[in-house]
DOKOLFI-861029 format. One record per residue: y, x, z of N, C-alpha, C in turn; residue in one letter; residue number from 1. Coordinates in pm, 1 decimal. Layout:
BEGIN
+----------+----------+----------+----------+----------+----------+----------+----------+----------+------+------+
|      n_Y |      n_X |      n_Z |     ca_Y |     ca_X |     ca_Z |      c_Y |      c_X |      c_Z | resn | resi |
+----------+----------+----------+----------+----------+----------+----------+----------+----------+------+------+
|        Y |        X |        Z |        Y |        X |        Z |        Y |        X |        Z |    A |  NUM |
...
+----------+----------+----------+----------+----------+----------+----------+----------+----------+------+------+
***
This chain:
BEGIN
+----------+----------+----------+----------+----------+----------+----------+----------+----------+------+------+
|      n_Y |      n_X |      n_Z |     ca_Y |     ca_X |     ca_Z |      c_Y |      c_X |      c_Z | resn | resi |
+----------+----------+----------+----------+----------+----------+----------+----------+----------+------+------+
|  -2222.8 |    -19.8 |   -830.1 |  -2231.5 |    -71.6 |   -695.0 |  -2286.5 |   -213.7 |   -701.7 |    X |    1 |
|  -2376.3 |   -238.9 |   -614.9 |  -2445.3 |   -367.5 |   -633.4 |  -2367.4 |   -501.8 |   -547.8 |    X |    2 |
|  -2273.6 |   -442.0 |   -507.4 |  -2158.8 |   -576.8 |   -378.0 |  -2116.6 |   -695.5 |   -496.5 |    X |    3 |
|  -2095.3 |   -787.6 |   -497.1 |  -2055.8 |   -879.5 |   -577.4 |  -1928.9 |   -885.5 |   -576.8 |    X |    4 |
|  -1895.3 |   -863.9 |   -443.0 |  -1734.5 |   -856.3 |   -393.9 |  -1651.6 |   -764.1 |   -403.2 |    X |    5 |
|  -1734.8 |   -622.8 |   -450.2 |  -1652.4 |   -484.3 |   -487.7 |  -1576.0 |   -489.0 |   -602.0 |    X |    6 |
|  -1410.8 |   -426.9 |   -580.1 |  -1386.1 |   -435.4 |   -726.8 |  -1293.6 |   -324.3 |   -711.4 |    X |    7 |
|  -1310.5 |   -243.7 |   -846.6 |  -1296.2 |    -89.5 |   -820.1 |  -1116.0 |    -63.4 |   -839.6 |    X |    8 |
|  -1079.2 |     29.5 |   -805.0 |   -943.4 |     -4.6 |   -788.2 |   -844.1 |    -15.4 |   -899.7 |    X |    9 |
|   -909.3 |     12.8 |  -1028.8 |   -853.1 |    -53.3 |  -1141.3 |   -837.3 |   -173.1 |  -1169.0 |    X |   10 |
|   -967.3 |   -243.7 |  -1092.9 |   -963.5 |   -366.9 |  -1115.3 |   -848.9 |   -461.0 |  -1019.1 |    X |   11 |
|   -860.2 |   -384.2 |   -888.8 |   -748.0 |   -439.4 |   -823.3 |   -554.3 |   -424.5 |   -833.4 |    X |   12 |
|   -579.6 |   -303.6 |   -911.1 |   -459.0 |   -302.5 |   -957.1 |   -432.0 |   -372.0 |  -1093.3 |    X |   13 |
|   -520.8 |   -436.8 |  -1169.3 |   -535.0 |   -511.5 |  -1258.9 |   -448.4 |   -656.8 |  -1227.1 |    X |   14 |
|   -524.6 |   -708.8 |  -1077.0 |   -518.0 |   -837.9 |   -991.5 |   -364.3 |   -854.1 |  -1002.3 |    X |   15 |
|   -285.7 |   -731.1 |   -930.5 |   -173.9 |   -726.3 |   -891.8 |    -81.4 |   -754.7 |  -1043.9 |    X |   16 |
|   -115.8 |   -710.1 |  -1160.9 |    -93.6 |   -680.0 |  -1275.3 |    -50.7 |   -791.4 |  -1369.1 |    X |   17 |
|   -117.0 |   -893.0 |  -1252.1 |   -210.0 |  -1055.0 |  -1299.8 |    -71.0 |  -1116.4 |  -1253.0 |    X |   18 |
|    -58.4 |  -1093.2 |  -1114.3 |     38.0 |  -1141.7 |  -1004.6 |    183.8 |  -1158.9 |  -1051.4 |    X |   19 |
|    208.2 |  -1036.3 |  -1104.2 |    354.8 |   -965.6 |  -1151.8 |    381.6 |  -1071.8 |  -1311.5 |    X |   20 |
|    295.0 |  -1097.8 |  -1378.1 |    274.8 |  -1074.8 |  -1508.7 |    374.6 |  -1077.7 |  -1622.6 |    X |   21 |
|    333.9 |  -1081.4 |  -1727.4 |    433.1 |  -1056.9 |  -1835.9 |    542.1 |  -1070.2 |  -1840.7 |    X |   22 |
|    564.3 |  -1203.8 |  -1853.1 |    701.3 |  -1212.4 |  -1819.6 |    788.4 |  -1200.1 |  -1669.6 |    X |   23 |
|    727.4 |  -1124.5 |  -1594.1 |    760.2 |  -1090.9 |  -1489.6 |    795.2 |  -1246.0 |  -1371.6 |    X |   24 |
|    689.5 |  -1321.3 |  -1351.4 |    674.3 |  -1394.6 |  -1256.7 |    779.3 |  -1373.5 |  -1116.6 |    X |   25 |
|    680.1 |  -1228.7 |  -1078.0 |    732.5 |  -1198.7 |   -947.5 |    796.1 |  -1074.0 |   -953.6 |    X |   26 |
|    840.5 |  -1014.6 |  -1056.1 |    964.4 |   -873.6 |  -1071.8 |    868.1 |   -783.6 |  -1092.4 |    X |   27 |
|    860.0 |   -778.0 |   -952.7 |    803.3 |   -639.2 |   -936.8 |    722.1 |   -620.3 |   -808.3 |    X |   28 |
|    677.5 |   -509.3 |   -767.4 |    531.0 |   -482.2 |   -627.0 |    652.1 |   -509.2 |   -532.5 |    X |   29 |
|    723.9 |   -534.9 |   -518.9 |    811.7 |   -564.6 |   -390.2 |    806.2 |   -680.6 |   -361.4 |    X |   30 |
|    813.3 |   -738.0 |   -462.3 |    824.9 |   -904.7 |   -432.9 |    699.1 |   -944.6 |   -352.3 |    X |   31 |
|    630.9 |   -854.3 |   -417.0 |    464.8 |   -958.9 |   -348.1 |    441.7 |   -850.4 |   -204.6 |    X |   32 |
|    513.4 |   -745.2 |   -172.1 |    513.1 |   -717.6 |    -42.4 |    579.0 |   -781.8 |     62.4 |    X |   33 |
|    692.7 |   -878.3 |    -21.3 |    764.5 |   -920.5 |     93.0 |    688.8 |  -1054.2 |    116.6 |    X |   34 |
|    639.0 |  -1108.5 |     24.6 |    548.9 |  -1242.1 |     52.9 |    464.1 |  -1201.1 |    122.0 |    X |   35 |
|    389.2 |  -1075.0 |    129.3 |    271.0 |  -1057.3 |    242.4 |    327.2 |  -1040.9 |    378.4 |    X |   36 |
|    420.1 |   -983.6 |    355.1 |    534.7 |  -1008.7 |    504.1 |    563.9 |  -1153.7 |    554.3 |    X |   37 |
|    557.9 |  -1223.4 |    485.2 |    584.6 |  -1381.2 |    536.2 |    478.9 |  -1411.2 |    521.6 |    X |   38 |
|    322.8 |  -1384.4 |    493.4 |    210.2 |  -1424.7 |    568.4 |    219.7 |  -1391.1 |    667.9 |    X |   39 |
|    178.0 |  -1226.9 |    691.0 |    170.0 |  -1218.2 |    819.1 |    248.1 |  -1297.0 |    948.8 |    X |   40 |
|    366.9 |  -1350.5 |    938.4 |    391.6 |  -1390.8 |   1063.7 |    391.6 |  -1512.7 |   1046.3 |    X |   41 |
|    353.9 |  -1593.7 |    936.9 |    288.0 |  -1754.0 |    979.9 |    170.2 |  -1764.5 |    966.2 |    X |   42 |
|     88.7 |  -1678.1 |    945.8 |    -66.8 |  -1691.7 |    948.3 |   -114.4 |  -1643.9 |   1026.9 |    X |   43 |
|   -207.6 |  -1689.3 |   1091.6 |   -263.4 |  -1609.1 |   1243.3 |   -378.7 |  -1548.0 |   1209.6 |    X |   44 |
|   -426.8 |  -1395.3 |   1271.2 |   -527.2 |  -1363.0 |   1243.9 |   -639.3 |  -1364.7 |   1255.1 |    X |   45 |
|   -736.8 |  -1339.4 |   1101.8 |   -905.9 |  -1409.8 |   1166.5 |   -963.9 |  -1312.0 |   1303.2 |    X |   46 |
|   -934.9 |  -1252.7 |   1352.1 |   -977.3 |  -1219.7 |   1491.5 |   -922.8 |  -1231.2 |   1572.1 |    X |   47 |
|   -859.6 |  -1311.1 |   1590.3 |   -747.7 |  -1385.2 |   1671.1 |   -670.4 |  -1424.0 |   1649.1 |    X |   48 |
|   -734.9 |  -1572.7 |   1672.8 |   -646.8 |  -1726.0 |   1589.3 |   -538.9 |  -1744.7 |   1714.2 |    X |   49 |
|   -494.7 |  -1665.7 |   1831.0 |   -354.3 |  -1714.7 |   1873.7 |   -234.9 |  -1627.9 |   1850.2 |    X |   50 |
|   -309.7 |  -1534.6 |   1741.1 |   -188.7 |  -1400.0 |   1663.9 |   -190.3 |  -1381.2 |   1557.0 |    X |   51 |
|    -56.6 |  -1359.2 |   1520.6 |     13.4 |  -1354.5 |   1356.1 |    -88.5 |  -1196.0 |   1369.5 |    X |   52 |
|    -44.3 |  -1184.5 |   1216.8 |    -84.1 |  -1022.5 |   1180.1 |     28.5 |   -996.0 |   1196.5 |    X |   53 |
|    -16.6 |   -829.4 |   1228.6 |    138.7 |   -721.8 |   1263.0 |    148.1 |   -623.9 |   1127.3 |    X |   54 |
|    286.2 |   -681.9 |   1037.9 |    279.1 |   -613.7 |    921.6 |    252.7 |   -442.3 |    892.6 |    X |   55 |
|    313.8 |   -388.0 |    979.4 |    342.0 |   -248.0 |   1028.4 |    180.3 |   -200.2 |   1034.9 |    X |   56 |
|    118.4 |   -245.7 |   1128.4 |    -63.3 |   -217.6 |   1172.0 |   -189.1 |   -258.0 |   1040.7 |    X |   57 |
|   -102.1 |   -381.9 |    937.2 |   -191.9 |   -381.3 |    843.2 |   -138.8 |   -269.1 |    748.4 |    X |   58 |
|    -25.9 |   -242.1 |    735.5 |     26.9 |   -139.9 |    596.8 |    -57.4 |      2.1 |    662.2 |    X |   59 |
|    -61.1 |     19.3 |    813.0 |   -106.8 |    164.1 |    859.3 |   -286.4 |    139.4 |    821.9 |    X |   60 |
|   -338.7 |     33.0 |    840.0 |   -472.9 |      7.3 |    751.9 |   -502.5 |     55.6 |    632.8 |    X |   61 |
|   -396.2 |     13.9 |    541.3 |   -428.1 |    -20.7 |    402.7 |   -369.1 |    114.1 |    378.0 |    X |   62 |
|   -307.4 |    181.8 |    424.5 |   -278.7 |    347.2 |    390.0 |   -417.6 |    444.0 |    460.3 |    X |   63 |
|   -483.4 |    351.2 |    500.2 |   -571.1 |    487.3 |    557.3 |   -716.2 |    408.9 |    429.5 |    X |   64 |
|   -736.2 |    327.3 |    372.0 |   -807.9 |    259.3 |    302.6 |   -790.5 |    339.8 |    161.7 |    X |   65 |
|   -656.5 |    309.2 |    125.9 |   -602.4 |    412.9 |    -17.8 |   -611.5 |    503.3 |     13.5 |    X |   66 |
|   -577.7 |    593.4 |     97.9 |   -580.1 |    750.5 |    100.9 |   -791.5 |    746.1 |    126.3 |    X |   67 |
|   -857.7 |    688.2 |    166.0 |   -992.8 |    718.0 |    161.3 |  -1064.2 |    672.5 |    -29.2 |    X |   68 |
|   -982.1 |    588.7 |    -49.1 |  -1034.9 |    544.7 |   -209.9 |   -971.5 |    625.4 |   -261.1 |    X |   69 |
|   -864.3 |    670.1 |   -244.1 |   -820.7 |    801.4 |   -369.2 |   -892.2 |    949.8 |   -349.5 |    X |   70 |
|   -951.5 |    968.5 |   -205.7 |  -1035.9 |   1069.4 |   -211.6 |   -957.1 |   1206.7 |   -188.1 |    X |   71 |
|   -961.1 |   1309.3 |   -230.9 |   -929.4 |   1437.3 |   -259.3 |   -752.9 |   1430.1 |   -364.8 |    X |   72 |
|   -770.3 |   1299.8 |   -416.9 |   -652.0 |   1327.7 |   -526.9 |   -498.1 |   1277.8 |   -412.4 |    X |   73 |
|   -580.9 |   1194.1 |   -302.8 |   -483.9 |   1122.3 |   -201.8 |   -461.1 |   1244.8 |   -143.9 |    X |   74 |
|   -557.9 |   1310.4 |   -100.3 |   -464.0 |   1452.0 |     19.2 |   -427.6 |   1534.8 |    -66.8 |    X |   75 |
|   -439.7 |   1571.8 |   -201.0 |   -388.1 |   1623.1 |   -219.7 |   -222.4 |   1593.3 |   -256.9 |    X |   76 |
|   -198.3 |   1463.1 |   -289.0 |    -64.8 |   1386.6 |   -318.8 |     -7.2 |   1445.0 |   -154.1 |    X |   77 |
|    -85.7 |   1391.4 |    -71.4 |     -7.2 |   1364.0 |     13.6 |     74.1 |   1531.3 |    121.2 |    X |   78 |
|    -16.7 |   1624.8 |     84.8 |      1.1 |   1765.9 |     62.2 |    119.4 |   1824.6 |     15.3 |    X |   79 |
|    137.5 |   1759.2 |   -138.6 |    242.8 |   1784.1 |   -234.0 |    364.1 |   1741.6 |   -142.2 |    X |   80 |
|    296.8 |   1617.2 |   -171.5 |    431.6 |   1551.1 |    -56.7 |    533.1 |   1585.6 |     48.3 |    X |   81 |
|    468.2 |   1662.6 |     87.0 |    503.0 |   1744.2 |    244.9 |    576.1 |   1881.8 |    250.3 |    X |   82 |
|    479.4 |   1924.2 |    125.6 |    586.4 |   2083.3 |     25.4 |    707.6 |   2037.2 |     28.6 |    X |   83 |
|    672.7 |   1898.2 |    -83.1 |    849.7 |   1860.2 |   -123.4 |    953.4 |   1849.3 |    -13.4 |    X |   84 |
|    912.7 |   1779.2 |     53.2 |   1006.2 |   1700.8 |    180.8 |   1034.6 |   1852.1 |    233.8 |    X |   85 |
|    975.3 |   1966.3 |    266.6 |   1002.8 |   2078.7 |    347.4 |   1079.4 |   2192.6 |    276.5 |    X |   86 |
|   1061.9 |   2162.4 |    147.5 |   1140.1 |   2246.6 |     51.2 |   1290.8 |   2157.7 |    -16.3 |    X |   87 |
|   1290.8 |   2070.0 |     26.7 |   1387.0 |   1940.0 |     -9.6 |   1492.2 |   2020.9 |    162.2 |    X |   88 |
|   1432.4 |   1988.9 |    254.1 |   1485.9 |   1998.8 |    407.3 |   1529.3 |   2141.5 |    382.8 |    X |   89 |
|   1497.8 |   2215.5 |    324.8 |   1492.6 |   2389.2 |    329.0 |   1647.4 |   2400.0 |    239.7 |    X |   90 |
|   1611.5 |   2382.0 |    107.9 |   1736.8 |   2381.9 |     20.5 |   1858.8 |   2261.6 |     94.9 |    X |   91 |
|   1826.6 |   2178.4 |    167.7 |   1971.0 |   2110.0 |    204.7 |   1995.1 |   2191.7 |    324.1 |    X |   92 |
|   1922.2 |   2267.4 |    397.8 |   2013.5 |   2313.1 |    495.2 |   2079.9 |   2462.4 |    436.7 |    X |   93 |
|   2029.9 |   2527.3 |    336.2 |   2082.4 |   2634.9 |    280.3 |   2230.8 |   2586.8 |    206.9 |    X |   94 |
|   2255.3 |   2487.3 |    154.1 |   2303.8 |   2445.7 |    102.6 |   2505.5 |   2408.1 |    251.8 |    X |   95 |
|   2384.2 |   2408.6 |    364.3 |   2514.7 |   2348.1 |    454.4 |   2602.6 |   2466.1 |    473.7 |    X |   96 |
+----------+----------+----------+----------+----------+----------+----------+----------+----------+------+------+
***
């Protein structure tokens, strides 16, 4: 890809990798979710500088972003997913 600014999602999970690091800086991917949570509501957004970001509306972004970069392997996770939860719901009510 010729973007200067593209970086493929190894590389960005690399970034995060960077973030966390060895000796565990910031624990773990939670920590740095909850810091993006305390951007969003003191930083206002670049398309409208008189509003915070709405954490909820960027995570529903960035799930439709990953599920398009993972491609075929995302619906299919997310497929699996749905078996489980319905066969999870199935055996607990057999179970009542």
């Amino acid at each position: 890809m010729n973007n200067p600014f593209y970086k493929s999602n190894k590389e960005r999970a690399d970034r995060i990798k960077e973030m966390i690091g060895e000796d565990k800086d910031y624990g773990r991917p939670a920590d740095i979710i909850a810091d993006i949570m305390h951007y969003c509501n003191f930083y206002p957004d670049i398309e409208d500088n008189e509003m915070s970001y709405c954490y909820d509306y960027e995570v529903e972004i960035a799930q439709r972003y990953y599920e398009t970069e993972q491609g075929d392997i995302g619906l299919w996770m997310k497929q699996a997913s749905e078996i489980t939860r319905k066969e999870n719901e199935r055996e607990a009510g057999e179970e009542e």
